[in-house]
C-alpha positions in Angstrom: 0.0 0.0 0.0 0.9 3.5 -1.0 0.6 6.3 1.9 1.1 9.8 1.1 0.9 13.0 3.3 -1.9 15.2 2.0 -2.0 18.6 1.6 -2.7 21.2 4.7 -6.2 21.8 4.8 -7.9 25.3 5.7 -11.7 25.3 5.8 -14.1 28.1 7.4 -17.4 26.6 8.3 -20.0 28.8 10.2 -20.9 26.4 12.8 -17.2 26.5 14.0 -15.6 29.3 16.3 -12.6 29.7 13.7 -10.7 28.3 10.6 -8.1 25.9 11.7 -5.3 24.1 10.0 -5.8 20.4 9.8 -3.6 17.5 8.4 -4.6 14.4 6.8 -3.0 11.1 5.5 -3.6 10.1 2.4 -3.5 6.3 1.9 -3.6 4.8 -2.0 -4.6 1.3 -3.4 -1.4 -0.3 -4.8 -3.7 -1.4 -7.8 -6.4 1.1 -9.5 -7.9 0.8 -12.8 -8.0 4.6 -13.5 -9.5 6.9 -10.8 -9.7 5.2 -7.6 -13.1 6.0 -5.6 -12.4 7.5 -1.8 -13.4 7.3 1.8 -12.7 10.4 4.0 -12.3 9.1 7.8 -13.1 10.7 10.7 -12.2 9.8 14.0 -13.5 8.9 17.8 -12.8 10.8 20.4 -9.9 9.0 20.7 -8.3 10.4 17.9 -6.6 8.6 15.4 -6.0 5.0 16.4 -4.0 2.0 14.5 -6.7 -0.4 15.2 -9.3 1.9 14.2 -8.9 4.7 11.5 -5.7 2.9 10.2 -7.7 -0.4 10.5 -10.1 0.9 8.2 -7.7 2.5 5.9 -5.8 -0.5 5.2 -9.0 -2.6 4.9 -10.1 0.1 2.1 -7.0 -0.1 0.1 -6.8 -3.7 -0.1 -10.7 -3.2 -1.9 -9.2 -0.7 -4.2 -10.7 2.0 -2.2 -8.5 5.4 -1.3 -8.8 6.3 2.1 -8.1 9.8 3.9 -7.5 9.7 7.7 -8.4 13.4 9.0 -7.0 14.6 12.3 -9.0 17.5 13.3 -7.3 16.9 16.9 -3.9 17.7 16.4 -3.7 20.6 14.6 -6.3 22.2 17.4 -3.6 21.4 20.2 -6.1 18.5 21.4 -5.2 14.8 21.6 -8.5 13.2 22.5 -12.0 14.6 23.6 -13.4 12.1 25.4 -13.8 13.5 28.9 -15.0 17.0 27.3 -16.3 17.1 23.9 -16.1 20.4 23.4 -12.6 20.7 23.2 -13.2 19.6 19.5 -16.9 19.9 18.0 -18.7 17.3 15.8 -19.0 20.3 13.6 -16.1 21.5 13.7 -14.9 17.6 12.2 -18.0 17.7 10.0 -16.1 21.4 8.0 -12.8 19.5 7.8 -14.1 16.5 6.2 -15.9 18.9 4.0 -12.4 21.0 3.2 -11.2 17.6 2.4 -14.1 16.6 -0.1 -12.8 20.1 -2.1 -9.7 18.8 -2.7 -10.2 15.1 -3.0 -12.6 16.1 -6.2 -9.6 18.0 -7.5 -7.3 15.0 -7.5 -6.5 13.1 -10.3 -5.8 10.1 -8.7 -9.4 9.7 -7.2 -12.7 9.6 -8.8 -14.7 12.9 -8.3 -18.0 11.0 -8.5 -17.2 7.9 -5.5 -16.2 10.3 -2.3 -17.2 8.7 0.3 -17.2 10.1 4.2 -16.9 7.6 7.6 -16.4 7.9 11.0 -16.8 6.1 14.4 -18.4 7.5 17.3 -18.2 11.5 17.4 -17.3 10.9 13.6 -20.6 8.8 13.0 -21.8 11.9 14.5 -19.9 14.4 12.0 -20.7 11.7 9.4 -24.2 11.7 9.8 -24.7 15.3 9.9 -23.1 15.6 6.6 -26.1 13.8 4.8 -28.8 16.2 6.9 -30.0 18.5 4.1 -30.6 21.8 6.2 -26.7 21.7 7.3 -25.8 22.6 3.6 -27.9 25.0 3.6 -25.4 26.4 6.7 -22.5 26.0 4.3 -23.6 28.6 2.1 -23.6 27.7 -1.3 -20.5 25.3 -0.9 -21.3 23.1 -3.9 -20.0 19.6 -2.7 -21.6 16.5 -1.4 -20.3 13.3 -0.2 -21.9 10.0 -2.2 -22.2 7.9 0.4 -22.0 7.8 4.5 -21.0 5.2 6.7 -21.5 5.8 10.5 -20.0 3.3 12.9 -21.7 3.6 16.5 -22.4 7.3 15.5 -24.3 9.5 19.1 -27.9 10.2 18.0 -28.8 12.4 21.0 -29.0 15.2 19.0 -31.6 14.9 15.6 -32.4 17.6 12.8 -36.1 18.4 13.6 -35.8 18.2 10.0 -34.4 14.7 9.1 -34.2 15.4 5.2 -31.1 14.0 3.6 -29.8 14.7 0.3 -30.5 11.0 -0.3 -27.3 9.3 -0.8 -27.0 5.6 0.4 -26.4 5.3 4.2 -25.0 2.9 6.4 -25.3 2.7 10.2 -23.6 -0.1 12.2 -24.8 0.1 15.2 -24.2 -2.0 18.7 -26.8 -3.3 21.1 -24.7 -3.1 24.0 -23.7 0.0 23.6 -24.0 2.6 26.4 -22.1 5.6 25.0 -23.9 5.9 22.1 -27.4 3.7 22.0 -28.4 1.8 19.3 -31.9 2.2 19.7 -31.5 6.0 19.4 -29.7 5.9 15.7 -31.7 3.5 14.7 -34.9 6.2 15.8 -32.7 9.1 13.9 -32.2 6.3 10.7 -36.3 5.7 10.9 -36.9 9.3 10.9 -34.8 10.3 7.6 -36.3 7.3 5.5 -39.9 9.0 6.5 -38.4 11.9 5.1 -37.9 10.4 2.0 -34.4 8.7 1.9 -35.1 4.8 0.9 -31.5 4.2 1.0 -30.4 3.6 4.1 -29.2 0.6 5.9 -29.0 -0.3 9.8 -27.4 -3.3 11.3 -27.3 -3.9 14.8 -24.5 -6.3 15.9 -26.1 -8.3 18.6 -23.2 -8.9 21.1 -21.4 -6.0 20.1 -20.5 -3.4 22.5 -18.8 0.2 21.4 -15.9 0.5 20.0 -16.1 -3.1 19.0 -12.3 -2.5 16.8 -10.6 -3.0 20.2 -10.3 -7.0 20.4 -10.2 -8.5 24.2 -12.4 -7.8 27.2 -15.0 -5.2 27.8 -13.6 -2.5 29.5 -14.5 1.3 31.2 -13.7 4.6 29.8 -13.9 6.3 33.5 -13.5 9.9 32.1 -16.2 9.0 29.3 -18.4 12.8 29.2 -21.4 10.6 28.6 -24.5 12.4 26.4 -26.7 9.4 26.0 -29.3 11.3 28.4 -29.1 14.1 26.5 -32.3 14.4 23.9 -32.5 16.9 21.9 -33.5 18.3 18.8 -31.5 20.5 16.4 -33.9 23.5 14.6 -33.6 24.6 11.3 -31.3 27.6 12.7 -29.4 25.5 15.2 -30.7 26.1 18.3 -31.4 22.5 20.2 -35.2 21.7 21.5 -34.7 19.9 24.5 -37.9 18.3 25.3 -37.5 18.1 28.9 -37.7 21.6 29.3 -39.8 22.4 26.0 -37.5 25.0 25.2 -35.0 25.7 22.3 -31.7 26.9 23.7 -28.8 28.2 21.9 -25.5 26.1 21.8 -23.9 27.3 24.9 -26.8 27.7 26.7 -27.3 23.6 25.8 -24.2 23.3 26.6 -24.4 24.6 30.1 -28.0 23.5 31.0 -26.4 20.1 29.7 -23.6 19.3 32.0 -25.9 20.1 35.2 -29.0 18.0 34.0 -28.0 14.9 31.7 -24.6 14.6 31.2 -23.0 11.9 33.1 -19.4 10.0 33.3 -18.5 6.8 32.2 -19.1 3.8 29.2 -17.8 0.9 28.1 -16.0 -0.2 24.9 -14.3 -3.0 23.0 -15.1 -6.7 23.8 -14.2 -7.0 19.9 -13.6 -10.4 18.5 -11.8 -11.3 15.3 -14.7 -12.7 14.1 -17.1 -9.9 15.4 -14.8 -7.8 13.4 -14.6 -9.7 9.9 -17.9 -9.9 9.9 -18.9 -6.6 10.3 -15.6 -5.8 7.9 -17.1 -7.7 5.0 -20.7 -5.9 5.6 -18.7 -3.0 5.5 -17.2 -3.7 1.7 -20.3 -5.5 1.2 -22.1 -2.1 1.0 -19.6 -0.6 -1.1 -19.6 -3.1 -3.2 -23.4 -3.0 -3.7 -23.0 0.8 -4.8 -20.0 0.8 -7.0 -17.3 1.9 -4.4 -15.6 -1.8 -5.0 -15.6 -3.2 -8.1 
């Protein structure tokens, strides 16, 4: 396998505080016939892992499949943001992948019409928001979209009152013992955008999974975890969040606030991965790509 280091990536999005400078690793198929197709990855709040975002990288090149590993961590002086979330906002990940989609459809080497965008966790999140129709209109006439989303465990707390997608295919991979980020809820938020009109949209619920089901060996705790599962909520059309439990629409630091003293709590679990758990959910993985033209 090829790996590059991509450009330096500068993207103002108006749902973040300020542009930042963001690297990203570019990793190639050794084979292509012609322009390979792409999958942007964003990360966890973990930040980039080897047997996460690299596992996925490598498993995409050996389909043929580019892959792009986006740190929106380091760049930002962070190195993880699991025990505060704020330190680095799914937003703020959601504008880098979208920096990263300008210049990917600019590269020769990659096929303008197969970008893809992934992402585990907070980058399910970012991933998910990406495909939500009202959040372009936020970008202001930027005229790129992704073709396809994958989102791996993504938090589905927080939901568009507006679910419209731009109706490329979808893929949620979800766990059903997962405590971070609850299946049940993305697979609520996945219901809601078919209603509103996307038929292309896939869930799977791995049965004895548990998040962050890459790590293989025993379940274990994530102590500092800032935990949002508690945290319902609806985003409006001009980004306020409807929290139901006090029937009011509070702006994002007001959320924020009203948040951490109401909802939020500390701690999950993660990994309990098996090899197998993980090759089959691998192949499912390519499976889907395969079935809309991303793996030939």
């Amino acid at each position: 396998m090829e790996s590059v280091s991509f450009a330096t990536l500068t993207f103002d999005h108006p749902a973040a505080s300020r542009p930042a400078t963001v690297t990203a690793s570019l990793h190639l198929p050794v084979q292509s016939n012609g322009p390979a197709p792409c999958m942007v990855i964003l990360t966890s709040s973990a930040g980039v892992q080897r047997h996460r975002e690299h596992y996925y990288a490598d498993l995409l090149t050996q389909a043929g499949v580019a892959a792009l590993i986006v740190d929106s961590f380091t760049g930002r002086g962070v190195r993880r943001t699991v025990a505060d979330q704020t330190l680095v906002s799914a937003a703020q990940m959601e504008g880098d992948a979208f920096a990263a989609l300008a210049l990917l459809r600019r590269d020769a080497r990659l096929d303008p019409t197969r970008i893809g965008v992934m992402g585990v966790s907070k980058g399910g999140v970012a991933t998910l928001n990406a495909a939500i129709a009202v959040r372009q209109r936020w970008r202001d006439g930027f005229p790129h979209l992704f073709d396809l989303h994958v989102a791996i465990c993504p938090g589905a707390t927080a939901q568009h009152r507006d679910p419209t997608t731009h109706g490329r295919p979808m893929f949620l991979m979800l766990a059903a013992r997962d405590d971070y980020t609850p299946a049940e809820l993305a697979v609520e938020y996945a219901n809601r955008m078919r209603l509103a009109g996307n038929e292309r949209i896939k869930v799977k619920v791995y049965g004895a999974a548990h998040h962050g089901w890459e790590s293989i060996g025993p379940v274990f705790d994530i102590k500092d975890a800032e935990n949002w599962s508690c945290c319902r909520n609806l985003i409006e059309d001009d980004g306020r969040h409807f929290v139901p439990a006090l029937g009011l629409a509070l702006s994002e630091p007001e959320f924020q606030a009203w948040a951490r003293l109401n909802c939020v709590t500390r701690g999950a679990r993660a990994g309990g991965g098996t090899v197998a758990l993980k090759q089959r959910a691998s192949a499912d993985f390519i499976g889907f790509l395969r079935s809309h033209d991303f793996v030939g």
